[in-house]
N, C-alpha and C positions, 0 to 999 in steps of 0.2 A: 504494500500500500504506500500511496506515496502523498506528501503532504502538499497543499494545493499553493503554488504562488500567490505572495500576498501581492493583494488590490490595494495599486496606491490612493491615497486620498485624494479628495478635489480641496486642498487648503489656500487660504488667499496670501500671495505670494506680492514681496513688499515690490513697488515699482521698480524699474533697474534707474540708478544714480548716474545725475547725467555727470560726463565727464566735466565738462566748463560748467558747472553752474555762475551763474551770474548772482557777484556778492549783492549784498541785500544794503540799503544806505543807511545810512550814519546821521543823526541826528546831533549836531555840536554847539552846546552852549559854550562861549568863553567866558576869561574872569570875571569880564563887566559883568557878564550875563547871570552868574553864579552868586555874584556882590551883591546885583539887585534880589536876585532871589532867596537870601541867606541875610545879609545883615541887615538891611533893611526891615523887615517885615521882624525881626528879632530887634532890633533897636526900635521899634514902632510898640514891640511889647513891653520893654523895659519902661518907657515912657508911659506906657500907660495906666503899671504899675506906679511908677513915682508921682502919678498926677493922683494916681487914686489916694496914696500914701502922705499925700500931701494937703488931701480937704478934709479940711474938719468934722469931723464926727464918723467917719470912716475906716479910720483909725485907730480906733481910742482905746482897745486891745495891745497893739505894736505888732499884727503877723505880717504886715505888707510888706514892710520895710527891708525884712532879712531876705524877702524873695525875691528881691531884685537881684542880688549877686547871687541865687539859685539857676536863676534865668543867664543868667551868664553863663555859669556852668553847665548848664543846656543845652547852652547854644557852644559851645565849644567842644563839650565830651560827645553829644549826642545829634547835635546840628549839621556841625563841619561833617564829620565820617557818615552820617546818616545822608544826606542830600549827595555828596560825591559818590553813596554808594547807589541811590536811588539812578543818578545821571548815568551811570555805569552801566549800570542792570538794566535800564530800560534806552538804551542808545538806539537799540535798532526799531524802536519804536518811534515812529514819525507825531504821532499822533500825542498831541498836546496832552490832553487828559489824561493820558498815563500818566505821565511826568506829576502832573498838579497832584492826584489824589497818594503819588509816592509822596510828595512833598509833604501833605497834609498828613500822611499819617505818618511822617518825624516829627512833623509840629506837636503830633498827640502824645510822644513819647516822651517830652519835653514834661509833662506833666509827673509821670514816677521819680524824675528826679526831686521832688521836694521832698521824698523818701528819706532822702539824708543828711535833713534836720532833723528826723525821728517820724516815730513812726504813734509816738503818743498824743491823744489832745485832738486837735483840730486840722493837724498837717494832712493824713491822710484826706480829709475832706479839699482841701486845695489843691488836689490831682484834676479837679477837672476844669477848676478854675485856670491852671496854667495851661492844660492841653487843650482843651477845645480853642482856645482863642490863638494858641499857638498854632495849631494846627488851620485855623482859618487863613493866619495870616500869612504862615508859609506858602499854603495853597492860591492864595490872592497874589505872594511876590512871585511865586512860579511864573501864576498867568500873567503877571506886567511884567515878566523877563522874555516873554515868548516873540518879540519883536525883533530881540538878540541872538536870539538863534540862527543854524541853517543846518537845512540837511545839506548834506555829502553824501557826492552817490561816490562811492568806493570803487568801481570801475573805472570813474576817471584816472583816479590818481592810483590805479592799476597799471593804465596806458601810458600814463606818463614816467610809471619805473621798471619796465617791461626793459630786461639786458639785450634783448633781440634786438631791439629798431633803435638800440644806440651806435 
């Protein structure tokens, strides 16, 4: 008796990969563009902390005051590396609203940082006070940076350092 050749399957089988694919472009903010979107909209927060810190009867506790150099420390530990990573990660995305809602939701992250003034009292409650409006305003300097911008289609500048046609 003999055993019967197996029946291959009908499985779906991945495209074949073209050789040239054509790169995909490049969306590029520069410094300006990074400046307006990053310190701006974080120096827009600080201030509006210190105005709040500074009317009467709004105050009259003392938690505003210390959160301004919190907000520094936001925008430094969790701002700079958060927004460059965002720009990063979403480069080959042309499309603006990516970028904004990355942006936005570093501005939200900006808010766990008052975590380490303690974690007793009233601070936890100030998480959403720092990240929501942080995060609006990131997402606001994004969109007024999007004029700074340009995509790059990456086959140019393929063409232009091709060792052949030198």
């Amino acid at each position: 008796m003999t055993t019967p050749a197996p029946e291959k399957t009908r499985r779906r089988t991945r495209p074949p990969k073209r050789a040239h694919a054509a790169p995909r472009p490049v969306l590029r903010i520069g410094f300006t563009g990074w400046i307006v979107s990053w310190l701006i909209p974080t120096a827009v927060m600080g201030g509006l902390l210190l105005s709040l810190g500074l009317m009467p009867g709004l105050d009259e506790d003392g938690f505003l005051a210390p959160l301004i150099p919190l907000i520094g420390a936001a925008a430094v530990v969790v701002g700079i590396p958060g927004t460059l990573l965002v720009t990063w990660l979403c480069r080959h995305q042309p499309s603006p609203t990516v970028h904004i809602l990355g942006y936005a939701v570093v501005g939200l992250l900006y808010g766990p940082v008052v975590l380490v003034a303690g974690a007793g009292g009233l601070v936890p409650m100030l998480i959403p006070l720092i990240g929501f409006p942080a995060g609006i305003l990131l997402g606001l300097g994004r969109w007024m940076a999007q004029p700074l911008t340009r995509i790059q289609d990456t086959s140019e500048t393929l063409e232009t350092k091709d060792p052949e046609n030198d």
